[in-house]
C-alpha positions in Angstrom: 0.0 0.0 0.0 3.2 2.5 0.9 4.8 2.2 -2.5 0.8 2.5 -4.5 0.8 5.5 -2.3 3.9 6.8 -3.0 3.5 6.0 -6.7 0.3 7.7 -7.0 1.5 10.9 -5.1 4.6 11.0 -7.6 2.6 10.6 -10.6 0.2 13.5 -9.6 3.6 15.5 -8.8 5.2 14.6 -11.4 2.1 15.3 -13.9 1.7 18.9 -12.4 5.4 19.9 -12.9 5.9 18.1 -15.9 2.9 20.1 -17.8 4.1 23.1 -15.9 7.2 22.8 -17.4 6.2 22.2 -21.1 3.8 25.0 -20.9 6.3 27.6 -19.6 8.8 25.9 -22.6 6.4 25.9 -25.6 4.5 29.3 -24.9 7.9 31.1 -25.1 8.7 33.1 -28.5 10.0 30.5 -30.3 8.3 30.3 -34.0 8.8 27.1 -34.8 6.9 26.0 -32.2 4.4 27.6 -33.1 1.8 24.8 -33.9 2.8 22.6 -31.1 2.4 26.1 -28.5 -1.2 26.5 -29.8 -1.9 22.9 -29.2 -0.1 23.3 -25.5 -2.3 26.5 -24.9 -5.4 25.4 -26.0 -4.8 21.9 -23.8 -3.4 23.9 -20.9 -5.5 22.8 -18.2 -6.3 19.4 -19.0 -2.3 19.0 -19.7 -1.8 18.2 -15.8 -4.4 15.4 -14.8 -3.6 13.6 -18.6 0.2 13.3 -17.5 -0.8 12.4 -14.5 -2.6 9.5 -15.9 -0.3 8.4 -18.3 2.0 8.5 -15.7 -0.3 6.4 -13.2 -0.7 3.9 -15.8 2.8 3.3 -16.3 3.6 2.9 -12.7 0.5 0.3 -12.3 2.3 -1.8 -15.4 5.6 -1.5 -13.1 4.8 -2.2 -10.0 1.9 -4.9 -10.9 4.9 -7.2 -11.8 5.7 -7.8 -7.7 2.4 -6.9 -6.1 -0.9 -6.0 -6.1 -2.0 -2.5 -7.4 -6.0 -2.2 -6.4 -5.0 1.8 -5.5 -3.6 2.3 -8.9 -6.2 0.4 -10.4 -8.9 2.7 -8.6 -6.8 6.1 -9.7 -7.3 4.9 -12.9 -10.7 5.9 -13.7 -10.8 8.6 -10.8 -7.9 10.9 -12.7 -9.7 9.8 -16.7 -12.7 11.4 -15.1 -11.3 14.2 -13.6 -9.3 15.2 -17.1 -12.4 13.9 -19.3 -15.1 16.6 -17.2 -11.8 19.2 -18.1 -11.3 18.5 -21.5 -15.5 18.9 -21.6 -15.8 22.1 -19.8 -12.9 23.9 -22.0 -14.2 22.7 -24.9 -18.0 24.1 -24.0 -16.5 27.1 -22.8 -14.4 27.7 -26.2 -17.4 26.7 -28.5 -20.2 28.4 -26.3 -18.7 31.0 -23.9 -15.8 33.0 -26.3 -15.4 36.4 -24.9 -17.8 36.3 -22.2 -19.6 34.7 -19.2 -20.6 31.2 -19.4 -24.3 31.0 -19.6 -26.7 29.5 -17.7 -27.6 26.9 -19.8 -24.0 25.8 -20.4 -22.9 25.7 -16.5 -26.3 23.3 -16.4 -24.8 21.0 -19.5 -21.3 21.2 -17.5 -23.0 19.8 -13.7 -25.3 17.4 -15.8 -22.0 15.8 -17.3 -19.9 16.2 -14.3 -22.9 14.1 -12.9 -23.1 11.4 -15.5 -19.5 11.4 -15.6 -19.0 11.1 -11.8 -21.9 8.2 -11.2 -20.5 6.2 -14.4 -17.3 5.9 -12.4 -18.8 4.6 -9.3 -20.8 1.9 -10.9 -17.3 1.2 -12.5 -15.6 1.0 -8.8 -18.3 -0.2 -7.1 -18.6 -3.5 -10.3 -22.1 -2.3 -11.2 -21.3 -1.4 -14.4 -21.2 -5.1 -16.3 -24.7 -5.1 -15.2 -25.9 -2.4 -16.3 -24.4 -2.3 -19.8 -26.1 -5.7 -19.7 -29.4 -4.2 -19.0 -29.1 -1.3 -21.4 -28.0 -4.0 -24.0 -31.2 -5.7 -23.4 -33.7 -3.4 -23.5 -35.2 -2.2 -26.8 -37.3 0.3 -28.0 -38.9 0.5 -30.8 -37.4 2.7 -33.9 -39.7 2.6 -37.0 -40.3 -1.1 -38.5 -37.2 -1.9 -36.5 -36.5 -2.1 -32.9 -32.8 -0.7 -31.0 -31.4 -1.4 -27.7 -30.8 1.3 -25.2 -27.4 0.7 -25.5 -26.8 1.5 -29.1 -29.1 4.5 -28.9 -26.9 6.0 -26.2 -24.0 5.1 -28.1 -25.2 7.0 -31.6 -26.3 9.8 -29.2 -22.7 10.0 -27.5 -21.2 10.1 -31.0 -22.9 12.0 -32.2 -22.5 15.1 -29.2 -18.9 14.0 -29.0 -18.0 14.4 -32.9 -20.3 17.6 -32.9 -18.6 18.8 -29.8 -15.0 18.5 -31.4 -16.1 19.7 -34.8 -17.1 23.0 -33.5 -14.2 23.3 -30.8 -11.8 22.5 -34.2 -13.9 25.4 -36.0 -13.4 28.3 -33.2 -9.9 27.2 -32.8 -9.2 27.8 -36.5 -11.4 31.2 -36.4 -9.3 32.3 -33.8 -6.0 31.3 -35.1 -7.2 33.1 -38.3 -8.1 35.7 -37.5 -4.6 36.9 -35.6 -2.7 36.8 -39.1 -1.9 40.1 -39.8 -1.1 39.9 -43.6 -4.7 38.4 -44.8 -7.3 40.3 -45.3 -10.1 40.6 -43.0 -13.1 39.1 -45.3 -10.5 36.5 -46.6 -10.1 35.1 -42.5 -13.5 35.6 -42.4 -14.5 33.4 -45.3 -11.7 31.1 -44.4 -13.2 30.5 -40.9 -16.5 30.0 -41.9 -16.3 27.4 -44.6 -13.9 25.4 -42.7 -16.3 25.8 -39.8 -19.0 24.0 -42.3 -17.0 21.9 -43.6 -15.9 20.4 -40.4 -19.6 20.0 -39.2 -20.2 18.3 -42.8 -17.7 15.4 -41.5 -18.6 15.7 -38.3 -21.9 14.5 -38.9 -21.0 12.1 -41.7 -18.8 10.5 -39.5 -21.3 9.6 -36.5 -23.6 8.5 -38.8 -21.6 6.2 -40.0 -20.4 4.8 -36.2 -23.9 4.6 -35.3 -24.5 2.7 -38.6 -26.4 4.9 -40.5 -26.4 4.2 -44.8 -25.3 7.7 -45.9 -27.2 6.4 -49.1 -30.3 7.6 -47.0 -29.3 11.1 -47.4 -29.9 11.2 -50.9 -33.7 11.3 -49.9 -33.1 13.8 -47.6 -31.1 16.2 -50.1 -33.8 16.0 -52.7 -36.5 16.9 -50.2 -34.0 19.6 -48.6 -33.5 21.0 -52.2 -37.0 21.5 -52.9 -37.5 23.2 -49.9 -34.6 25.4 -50.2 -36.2 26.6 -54.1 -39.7 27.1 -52.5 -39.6 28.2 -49.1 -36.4 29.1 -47.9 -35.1 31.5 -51.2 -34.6 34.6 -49.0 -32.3 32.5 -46.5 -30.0 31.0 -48.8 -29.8 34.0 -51.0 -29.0 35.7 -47.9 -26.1 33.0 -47.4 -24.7 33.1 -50.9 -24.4 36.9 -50.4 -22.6 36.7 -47.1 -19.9 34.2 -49.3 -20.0 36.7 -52.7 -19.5 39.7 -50.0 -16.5 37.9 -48.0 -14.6 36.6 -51.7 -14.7 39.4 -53.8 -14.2 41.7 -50.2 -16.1 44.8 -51.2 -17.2 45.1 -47.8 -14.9 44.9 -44.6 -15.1 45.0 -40.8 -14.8 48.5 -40.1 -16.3 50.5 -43.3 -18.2 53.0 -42.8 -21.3 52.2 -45.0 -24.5 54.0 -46.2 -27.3 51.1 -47.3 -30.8 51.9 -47.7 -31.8 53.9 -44.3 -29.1 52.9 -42.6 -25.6 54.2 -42.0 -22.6 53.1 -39.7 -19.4 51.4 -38.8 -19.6 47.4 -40.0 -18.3 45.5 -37.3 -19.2 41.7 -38.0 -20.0 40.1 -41.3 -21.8 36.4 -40.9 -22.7 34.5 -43.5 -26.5 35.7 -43.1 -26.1 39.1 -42.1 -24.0 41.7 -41.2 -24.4 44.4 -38.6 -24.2 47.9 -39.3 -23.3 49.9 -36.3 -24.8 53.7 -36.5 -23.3 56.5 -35.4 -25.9 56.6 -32.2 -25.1 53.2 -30.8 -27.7 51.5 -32.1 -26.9 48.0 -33.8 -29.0 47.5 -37.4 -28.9 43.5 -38.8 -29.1 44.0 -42.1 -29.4 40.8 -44.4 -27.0 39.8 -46.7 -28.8 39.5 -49.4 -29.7 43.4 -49.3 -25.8 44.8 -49.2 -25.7 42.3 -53.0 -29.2 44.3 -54.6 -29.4 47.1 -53.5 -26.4 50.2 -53.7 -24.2 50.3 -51.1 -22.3 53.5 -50.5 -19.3 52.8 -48.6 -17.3 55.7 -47.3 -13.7 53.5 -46.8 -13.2 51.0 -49.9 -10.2 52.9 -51.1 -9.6 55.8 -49.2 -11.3 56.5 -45.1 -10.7 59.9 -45.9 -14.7 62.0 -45.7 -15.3 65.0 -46.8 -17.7 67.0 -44.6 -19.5 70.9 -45.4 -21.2 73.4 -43.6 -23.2 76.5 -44.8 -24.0 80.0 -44.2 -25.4 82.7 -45.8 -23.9 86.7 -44.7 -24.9 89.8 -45.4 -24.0 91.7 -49.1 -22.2 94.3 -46.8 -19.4 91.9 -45.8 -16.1 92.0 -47.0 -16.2 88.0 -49.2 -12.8 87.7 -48.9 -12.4 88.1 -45.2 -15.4 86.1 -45.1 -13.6 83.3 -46.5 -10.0 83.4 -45.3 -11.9 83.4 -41.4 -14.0 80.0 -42.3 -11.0 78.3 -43.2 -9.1 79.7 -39.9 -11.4 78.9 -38.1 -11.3 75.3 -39.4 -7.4 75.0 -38.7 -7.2 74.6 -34.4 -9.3 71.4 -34.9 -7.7 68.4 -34.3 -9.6 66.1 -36.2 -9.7 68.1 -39.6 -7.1 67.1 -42.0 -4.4 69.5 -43.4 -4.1 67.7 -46.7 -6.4 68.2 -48.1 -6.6 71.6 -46.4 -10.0 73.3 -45.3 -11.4 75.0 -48.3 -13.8 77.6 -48.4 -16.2 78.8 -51.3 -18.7 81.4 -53.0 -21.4 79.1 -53.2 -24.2 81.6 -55.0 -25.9 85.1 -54.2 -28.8 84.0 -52.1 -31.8 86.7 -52.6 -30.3 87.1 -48.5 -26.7 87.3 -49.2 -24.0 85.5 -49.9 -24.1 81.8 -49.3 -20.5 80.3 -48.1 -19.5 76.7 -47.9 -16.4 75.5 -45.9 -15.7 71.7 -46.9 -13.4 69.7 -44.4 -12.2 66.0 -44.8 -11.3 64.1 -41.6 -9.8 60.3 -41.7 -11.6 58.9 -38.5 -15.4 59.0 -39.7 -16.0 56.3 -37.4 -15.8 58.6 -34.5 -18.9 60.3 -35.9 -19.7 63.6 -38.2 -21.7 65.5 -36.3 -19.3 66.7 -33.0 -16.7 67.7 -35.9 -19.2 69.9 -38.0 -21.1 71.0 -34.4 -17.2 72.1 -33.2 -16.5 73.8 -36.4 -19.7 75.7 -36.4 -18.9 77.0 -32.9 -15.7 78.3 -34.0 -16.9 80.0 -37.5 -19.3 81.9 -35.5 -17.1 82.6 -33.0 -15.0 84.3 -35.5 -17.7 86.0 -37.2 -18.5 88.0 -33.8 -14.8 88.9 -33.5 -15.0 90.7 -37.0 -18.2 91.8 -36.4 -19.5 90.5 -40.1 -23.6 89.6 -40.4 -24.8 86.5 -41.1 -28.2 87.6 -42.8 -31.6 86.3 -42.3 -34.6 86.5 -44.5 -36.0 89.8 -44.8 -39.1 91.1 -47.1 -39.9 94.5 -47.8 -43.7 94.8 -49.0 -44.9 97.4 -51.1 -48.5 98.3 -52.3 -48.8 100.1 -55.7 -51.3 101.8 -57.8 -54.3 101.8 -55.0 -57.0 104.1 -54.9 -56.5 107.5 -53.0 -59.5 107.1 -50.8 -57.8 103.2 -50.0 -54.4 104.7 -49.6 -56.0 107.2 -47.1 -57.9 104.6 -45.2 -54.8 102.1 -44.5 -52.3 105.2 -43.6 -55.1 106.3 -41.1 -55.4 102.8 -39.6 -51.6 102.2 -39.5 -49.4 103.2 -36.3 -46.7 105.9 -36.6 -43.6 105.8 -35.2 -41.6 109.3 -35.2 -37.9 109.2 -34.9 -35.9 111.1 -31.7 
């Protein structure tokens, strides 16, 4: 019993410092590691208990040669457990909780399997599971014109979750490897990570149906029906997923333009391959389907060049000296920060209103994502700022109305009725 003690206690030790160690070696800068670090990282805290048990294992095959190893034998499936319900909750927490709090439906999956998991290995210590894997083998239900037993229902359910499970862990981790290389384009990663997303769910399922036992001819059925339904009834869904693909390949759109589509205008900050969402200027997140970016115009503000140009008006007197007028509105533009210098602030004779002249001042600025409106409202302060300081009038609508060729008795009347003002 010492030396199963002592093995056990140096196999956990060893297991803990060993994956210790090979994390702290493999996460270092080294690039040609760099596969093997990502595999390290992303196995990082089921590394421990799996050494462990290799570790374990290996003693047991030792030490079973001179005596009896019923404390190894019983670590066994204790430690398996312990790194299965790890390897279970990081990959539910990679697939279902990236960037965020776990929810509440996930921390329910994660005590339901802990539970499973946990009873599954006292039946296995206590020598209760031969019998029931015997029961479960035993009993059928009935499945159609044929009839299943529990046991290989549960085990075309497991691999089913399990492959599922992996396929989508595989697809996140190749999103986010993805989308941390620096010299793709965006909508190239993001095309990328959703195909190979599909494509991995494709096999996924392929591949459980065929460990349950499942023909795959079957599915030719099942396509036909599913491609009748996609012509009739579900057009606007998969013309919305074609235009999330065409929109990714040929990149017209990006995260971060600033875009203009139909009544809607903001910063794009995801594209999915149903829709994208269109951030506006006032917070407020707009979904806009695919499908709509493809027919309709789209005016995007960044494709080629962030750069926007921006103009405010006003109209001042025919008294005012233009040219002053003109050199202030573009002073005016040059203490703020956010207006570019090149192209510099330009201001121009617009027309002779019937109130005076109308001015424009146009201004670009590279950051339109920061919003238009606190530039323009900033700009607007300082041009009339400066217009007080010179004392120049900005004109308002004024009518004069005169009444001609009225009869002398009518002309009479209406002066009478009128009141008179003298001057001092």
């Amino acid at each position: 019993m010492l030396w199963q003690i002592s093995a056990l206690l140096i196999s956990l030790g060893l297991g803990w410092a060993l994956a210790r160690m090979l994390r702290g070696r493999l996460t270092s800068h080294d690039v040609q590691l760099r596969v093997m670090r990502l595999g390290v990282e992303s196995f990082s805290r089921v590394l421990a208990p799996l050494l462990a048990l290799g570790l374990i294992a290996l003693s047991k095959l030792v030490l079973q040669q001179w005596m009896p190893v019923n404390l190894l034998r019983l670590a066994l499936p204790l430690v398996g457990s312990f790194a299965l319900i790890r390897l279970a909750f990081y990959i539910l927490r990679r697939v279902f909780a990236r960037g965020g709090e776990a929810g509440a439906l996930v921390l329910l999956f994660e005590k339901v399997f802990a539970t499973v998991v946990w009873c599954g290995v006292a039946l296995y210590v206590t020598g209760l599971w031969p019998d029931l894997i015997e029961y479960l083998e035993k009993t059928a239900i009935p499945v159609g014109r044929h009839k299943a037993s529990l046991l290989v229902v549960a085990q075309a359910a497991a691999s089913v979750v399990v492959t599922l499970m992996f396929a989508l862990w595989a697809g996140a981790a190749l999103e986010e490897r993805l989308m941390r290389i620096d010299g793709m384009h965006s909508s190239v990663r993001a095309v990328m990570a959703r195909m190979g997303r599909a494509v991995l769910i494709l096999l996924a399922v392929l591949i459980s149906l065929s460990l349950v036992g499942i023909d795959l001819t079957v599915l030719s059925v099942f396509g036909g029906a599913l491609g009748v339904g996609l012509g009739l009834g579900l057009q606007k869904i998969v013309s919305s997923y074609v235009s999330g693909f065409v929109i990714l390949i040929e990149r017209s759109l990006a995260i971060g333009d600033i875009v203009n589509v139909d009544k809607y205008s903001g910063q794009i900050t995801q594209i999915n391959t149903r829709y994208t969402i269109v951030r506006g200027f006032d917070g407020i997140e707009t979904v806009v389907p695919n499908e709509m970016l493809i027919s309709n115009p789209v005016q995007n503000y960044s494709l080629t060049d962030r750069s926007l140009r921006l103009a405010t008006r006003l109209t001042v007197s025919y008294q005012t000296d233009i040219d002053l007028a003109l050199r202030l509105f573009e002073e005016a533009a040059a203490p703020i920060s956010r207006i570019l210098k090149d192209p510099a602030p330009q201001a121009l004779l617009i027309r002779f209103d019937p109130d005076g002249f109308e001015l424009e001042l146009g201004i670009w600025i590279a950051d339109p994502e920061n919003g238009r409106s606190n530039v323009l409202s900033e700009l607007n302060r300082a041009i009339w700022k400066s217009l007080q300081k010179h004392q120049i009038e900005v004109s308002y609508p004024q009518r004069e109305v005169r009444i001609l060729d009225l009869p002398p008795g009518l002309e009479r009347s209406i002066s009478s009725k009128m009141p008179v003002t003298e001057a001092p």
